[in-house]
N, C-alpha and C positions, 0 to 999 in steps of 0.2 A: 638078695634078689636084685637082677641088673634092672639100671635103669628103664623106660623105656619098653620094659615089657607087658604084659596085660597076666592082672589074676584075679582070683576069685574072694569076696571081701563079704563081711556078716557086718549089716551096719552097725556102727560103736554105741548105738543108741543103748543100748539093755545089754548083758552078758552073755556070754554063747551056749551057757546052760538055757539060755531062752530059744534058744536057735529055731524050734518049732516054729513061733512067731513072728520069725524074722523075713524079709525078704532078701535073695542074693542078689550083690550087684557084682556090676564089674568096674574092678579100678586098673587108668595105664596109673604104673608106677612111675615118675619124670623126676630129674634131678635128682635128688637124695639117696634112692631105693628104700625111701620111707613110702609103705605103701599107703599110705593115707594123705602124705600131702606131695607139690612140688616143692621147689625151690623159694615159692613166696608162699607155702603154708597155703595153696589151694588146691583143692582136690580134685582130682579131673577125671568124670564121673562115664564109665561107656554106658552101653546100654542093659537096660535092666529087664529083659525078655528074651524068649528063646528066638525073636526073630531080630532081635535087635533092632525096635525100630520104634514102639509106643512109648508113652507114660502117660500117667495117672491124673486123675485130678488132683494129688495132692502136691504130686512132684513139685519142689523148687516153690512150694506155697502151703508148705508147714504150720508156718503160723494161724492161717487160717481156720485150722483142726480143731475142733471146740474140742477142750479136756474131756475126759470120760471118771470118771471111779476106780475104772480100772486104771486109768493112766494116772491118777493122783495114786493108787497103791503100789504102781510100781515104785514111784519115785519118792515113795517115802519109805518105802520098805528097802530096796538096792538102787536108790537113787544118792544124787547129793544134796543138801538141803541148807540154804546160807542167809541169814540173817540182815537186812541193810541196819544200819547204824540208827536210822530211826526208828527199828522194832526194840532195840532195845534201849534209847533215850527214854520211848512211850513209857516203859514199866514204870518212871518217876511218876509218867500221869495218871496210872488206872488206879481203881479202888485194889484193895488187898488183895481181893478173889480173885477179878481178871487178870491180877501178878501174879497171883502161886501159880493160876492154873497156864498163862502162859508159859512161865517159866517150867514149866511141869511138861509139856507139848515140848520143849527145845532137848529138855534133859530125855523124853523117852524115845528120840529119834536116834539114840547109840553113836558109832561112829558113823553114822548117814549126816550128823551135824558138821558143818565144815563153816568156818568165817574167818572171810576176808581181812588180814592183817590192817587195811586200810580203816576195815568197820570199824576195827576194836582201836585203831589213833581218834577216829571222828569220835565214838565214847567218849574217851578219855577226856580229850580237848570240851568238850559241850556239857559234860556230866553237872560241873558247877552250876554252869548257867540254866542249865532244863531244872534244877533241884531250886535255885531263889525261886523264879518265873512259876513253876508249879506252886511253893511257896507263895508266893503272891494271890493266887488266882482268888482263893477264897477272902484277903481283905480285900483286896478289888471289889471283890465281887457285894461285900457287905457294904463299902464306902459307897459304891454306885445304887444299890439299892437306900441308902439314906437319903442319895442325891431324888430320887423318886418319891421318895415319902414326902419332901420338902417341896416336891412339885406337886404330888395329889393336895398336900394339905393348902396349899395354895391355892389349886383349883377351886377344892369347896369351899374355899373362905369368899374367892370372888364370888362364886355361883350364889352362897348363902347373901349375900351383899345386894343382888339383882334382886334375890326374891322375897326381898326382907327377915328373914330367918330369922326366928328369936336367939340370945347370946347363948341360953339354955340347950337348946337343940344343937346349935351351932358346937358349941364345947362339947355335947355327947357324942355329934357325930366324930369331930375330928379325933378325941379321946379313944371313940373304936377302930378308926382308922391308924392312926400310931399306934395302937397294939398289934393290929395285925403284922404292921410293917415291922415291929420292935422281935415279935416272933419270927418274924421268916431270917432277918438277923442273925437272930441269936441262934439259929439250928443252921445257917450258914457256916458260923462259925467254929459253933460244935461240930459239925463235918469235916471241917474244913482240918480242925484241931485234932478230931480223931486218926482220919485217916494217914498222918503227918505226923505224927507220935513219933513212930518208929525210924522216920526217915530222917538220915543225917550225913553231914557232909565227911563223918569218919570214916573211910572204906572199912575197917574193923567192926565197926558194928550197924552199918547199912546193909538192912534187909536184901536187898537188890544185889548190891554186890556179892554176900554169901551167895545165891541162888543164880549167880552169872557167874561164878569162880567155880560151882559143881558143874554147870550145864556146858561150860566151854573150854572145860579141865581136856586138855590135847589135842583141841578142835580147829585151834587156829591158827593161820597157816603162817607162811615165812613173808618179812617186810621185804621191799625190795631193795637192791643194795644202791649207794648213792650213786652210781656210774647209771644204774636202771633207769633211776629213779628223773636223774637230770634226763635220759635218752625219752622217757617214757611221759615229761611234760610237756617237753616239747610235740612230742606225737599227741599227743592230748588237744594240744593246741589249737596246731592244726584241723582236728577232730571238730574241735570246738566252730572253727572259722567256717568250715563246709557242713556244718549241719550233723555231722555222723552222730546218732546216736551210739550211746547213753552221755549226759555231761552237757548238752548246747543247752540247756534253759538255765543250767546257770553260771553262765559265760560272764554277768554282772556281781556273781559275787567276788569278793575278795580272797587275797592268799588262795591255797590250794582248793578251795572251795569250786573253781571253776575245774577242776581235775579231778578232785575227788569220786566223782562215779565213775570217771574212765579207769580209775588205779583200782577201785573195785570192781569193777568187770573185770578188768584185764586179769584180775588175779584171779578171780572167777575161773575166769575160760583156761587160764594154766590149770587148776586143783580138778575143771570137767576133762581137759584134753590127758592129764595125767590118768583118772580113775576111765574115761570113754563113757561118762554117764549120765546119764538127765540130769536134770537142773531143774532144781524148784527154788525162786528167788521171793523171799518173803520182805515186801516192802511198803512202808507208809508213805511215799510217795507215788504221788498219782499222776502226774506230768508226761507231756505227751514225748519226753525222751527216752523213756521207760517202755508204754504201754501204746497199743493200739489203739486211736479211739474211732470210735463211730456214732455218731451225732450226740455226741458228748459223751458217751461210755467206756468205759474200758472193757476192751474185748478180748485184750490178750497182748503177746511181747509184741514190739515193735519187729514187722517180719527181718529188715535188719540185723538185730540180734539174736534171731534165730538160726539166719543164715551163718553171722560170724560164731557161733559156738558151733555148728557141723563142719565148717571148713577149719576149725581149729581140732578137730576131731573128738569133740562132745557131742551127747544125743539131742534128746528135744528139750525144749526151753519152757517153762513154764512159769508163771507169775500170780502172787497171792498177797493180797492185803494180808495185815494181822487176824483180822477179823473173820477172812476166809480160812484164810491156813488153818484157824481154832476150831472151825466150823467143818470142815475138810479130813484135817488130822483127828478129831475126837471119837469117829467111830472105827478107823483105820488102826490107830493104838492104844483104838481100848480107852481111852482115858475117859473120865467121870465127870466132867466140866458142873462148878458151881451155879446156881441159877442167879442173872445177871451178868457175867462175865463178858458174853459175848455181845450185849446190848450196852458194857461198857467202853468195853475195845470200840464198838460201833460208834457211838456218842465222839469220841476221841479222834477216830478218825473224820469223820463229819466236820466239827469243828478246824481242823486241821486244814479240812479242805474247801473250806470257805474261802473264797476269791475274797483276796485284801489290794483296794484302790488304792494307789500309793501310801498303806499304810493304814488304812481306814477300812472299817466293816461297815455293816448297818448295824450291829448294836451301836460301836463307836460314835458315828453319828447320829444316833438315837440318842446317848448319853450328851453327846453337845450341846443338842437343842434341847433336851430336858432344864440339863444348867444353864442355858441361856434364860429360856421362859420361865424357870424359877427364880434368877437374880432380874426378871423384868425388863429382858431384852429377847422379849418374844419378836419384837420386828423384824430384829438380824434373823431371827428364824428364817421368817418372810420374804427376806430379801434372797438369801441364800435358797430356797425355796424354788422363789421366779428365775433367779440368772441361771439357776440349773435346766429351769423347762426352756431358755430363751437359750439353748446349746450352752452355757456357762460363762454368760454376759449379762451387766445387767447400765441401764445406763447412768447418771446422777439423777437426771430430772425423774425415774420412775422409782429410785432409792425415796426422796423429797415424798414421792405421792403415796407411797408403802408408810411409809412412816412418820406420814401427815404433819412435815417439820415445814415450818417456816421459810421463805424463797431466799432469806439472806444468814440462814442457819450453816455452819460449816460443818463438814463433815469430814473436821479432821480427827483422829481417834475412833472412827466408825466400825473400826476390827481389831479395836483394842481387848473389847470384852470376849470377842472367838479365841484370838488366840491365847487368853488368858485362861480359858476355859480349857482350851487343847493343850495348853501346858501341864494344866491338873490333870488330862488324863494321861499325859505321858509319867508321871509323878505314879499314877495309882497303878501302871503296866497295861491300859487299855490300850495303846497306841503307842509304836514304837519313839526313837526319838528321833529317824528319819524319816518319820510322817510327812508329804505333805502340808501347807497351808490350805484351807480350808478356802478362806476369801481374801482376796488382795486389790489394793486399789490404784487404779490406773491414771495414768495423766498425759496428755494429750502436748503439750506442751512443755514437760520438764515440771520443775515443783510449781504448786500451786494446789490450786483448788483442782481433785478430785475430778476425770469426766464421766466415770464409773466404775465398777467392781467387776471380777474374774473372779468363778469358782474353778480350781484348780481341774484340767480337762481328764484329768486320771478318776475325779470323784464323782463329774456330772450324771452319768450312769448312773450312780449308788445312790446320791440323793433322790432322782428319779423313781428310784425302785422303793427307798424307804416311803416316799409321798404315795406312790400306789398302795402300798402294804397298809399304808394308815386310813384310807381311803375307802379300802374293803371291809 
């Protein structure tokens, strides 16, 4: 077809056995005599009426289309359907159920399943570290629940001390008090140990791996070659520096980590522009390079990457937590989902998407100030406490009146027991090991005495929030 000329085009969104449903447009063909793009892979659209002159309210604001049922069957049924790197790290985190039966959802979607060469490096490379980390969670979880036991039993010992409590009563209570905590323990444990049985760092006999070695047996697709690859960082980069989405939020991380969503899109939008198909991208990240938000929601693709997968000549874009897709795909393929599964995905993604202050949750520093007030440095609570309500400053002289110390008392070593605390939970995997400092202390003149303490400006919020939480 020569340049140049005008013809008649079935949008590539769905197949032309659909053609009933489709609208006709008109395309000029420019440069190539590729009727779909020009010379820069853009589409140059005439008009789409007999008078050549309206459009729609949808026109050119696709994204905007809330999904229907019907549009989630298209695209699972003759769509393409691609997996991010974190739907399948997750499977290390859910209970058994919500693995078979994810993993059961990826296997019944046939050749509709398609993944990104990029996904299946990011696996690879993080598999280790998501398998300890997972690992971990549940003695974490048991050591921080001791650090708790250590602190109620504390409490009632002061409490019983104020109100005279016999040594009798005093012993009974604490006695049922450490059972209860010795049990919640020990069934920690045992979950923690059952569900982790199976799982091992052998790919041979890791559950996960059999049930990702059937479900993505000729699904995924080709790496790209080093000449791409080096052309395709550098565009990335750039991407990066202007905002384009997918890939600007994490511009701070390291190695290919700041590229990594652009090399899975990009490969994306080759496997859609090749088949001309919808796209349903299934992903645990929730970031606003991905998704639309709307007063803090996710509404849908960032219109962005709606627009670059039509002018790359794929159809509509569509976007699914795990959780959704489960919840979505199980009436659509039939499948028979375990009860539980989908409120375990949920739990996982939740957690996942917990806003971390330079490294800090509110359990994190819940777990701080438990170990503070139980080794008897409820003060540093206190203190840390006020410089958060004081915008996250606090001065010497109201450190002194906090913690009722003497006018010629020094205050050197005053954040020795925080951050010896925060080193234990870097130790048990509460807090990474580039966590912020919690408090630090300031001086006015070079060394010396102290003129006040900083709570780290990434955390002030957080403790904020945990002091309201406790408060209600």
């Amino acid at each position: 077809m020569a340049a140049g000329t005008w013809c008649s085009w079935w949008t590539p969104s769905v197949r032309p056995r659909q053609a009933t449903h489709l609208a006709k447009v008109t395309l000029r063909c420019v440069g190539t005599g590729d009727p779909a793009h020009d010379v820069n892979g853009v589409v140059v659209m005439g008009d789409t009426t007999a008078k050549g002159s309206g459009r729609g309210l949808f026109d050119d604001f696709g994204a905007y289309r809330t999904a229907t049922e019907v549009d989630f069957t298209a695209v699972l049924t003759d769509g393409l359907v691609a997996p991010d790197a974190n739907v399948l790290l997750n499977l290390y985190r859910y209970t058994e159920q919500a693995r078979t039966d994810l993993l059961g959802a990826l296997g019944a979607l046939g050749d509709r399943l398609w993944v990104p060469h990029q996904v299946v490096d990011e696996f690879w490379r993080n598999r280790e570290t998501v398998i300890s980390d997972a690992r971990s969670t549940s003695k974490g979880a048991a050591q921080e629940m001791s650090g708790h036991a250590g602190t109620a039993v504390q409490t009632l010992r002061t409490w019983a001390n104020r109100v005279a409590l016999s040594d009798d009563d005093l012993a009974d209570l604490r006695d049922r008090l450490t059972s209860v905590f010795d049990e919640v323990q020990k069934k920690i444990t045992e979950v923690g140990e059952g569900e982790w049985q199976s799982i091992t760092h052998d790919t041979s006999a890791d559950p996960v791996i059999a049930g990702l070695d059937h479900a993505l047996a000729g699904q995924v697709g080709r790496p790209f070659s080093p000449e791409e690859r080096t052309e395709l960082t550098e565009l990335a980069k750039e991407r990066v520096k202007k905002r384009v989405p997918p890939g600007y939020m994490d511009a701070k991380k390291d190695g290919d980590g700041a590229v990594g969503d652009f090399f899975v899109w990009e490969q994306l939008l080759r496997a859609a522009s090749e088949r001309g198909s919808d796209v349903l991208f299934v992903t645990a990240d929730a970031k606003e390079d991905w998704w639309r938000k709307e007063h803090g929601f996710n509404r849908g693709p960032r219109p962005e990457l709606t627009a670059e997968l039509r002018r790359r000549g794929g159809g509509r874009l569509f976007l699914l937590s795990p959780k959704q897709f489960l919840e979505v795909a199980a009436p659509i393929l039939q499948l028979s989902l375990q009860a539980g599964s989908v409120e375990d995905i949920e739990r996982v993604e939740r957690i996942e998407a917990e806003p971390s202050h330079g490294g800090w949750t509110a359990a994190a520093i819940e777990a701080l100030f438990n170990g503070l007030s139980y080794e008897g440095y409820g003060n540093r609570v206190d203190v840390i406490r006020h410089a958060a309500e004081m915008d996250g400053r606090i001065e010497a002289l109201s450190v002194y009146e906090i913690c009722d110390y003497d006018d010629d008392r020094s205050l050197r070593g005053f954040t020795r027991p925080i951050k010896r605390i925060a080193g234990n939970l870097v130790e048990q995997g509460v807090v990474p090991d580039s966590a912020v400092p919690v408090l630090t202390a300031e001086y006015e003149n070079g060394p010396g005495r102290a003129s006040g303490f900083a709570v780290h400006p990434l955390l002030v919020p957080l403790i904020n929030d945990v002091a309201d939480d406790d408060e209600q």
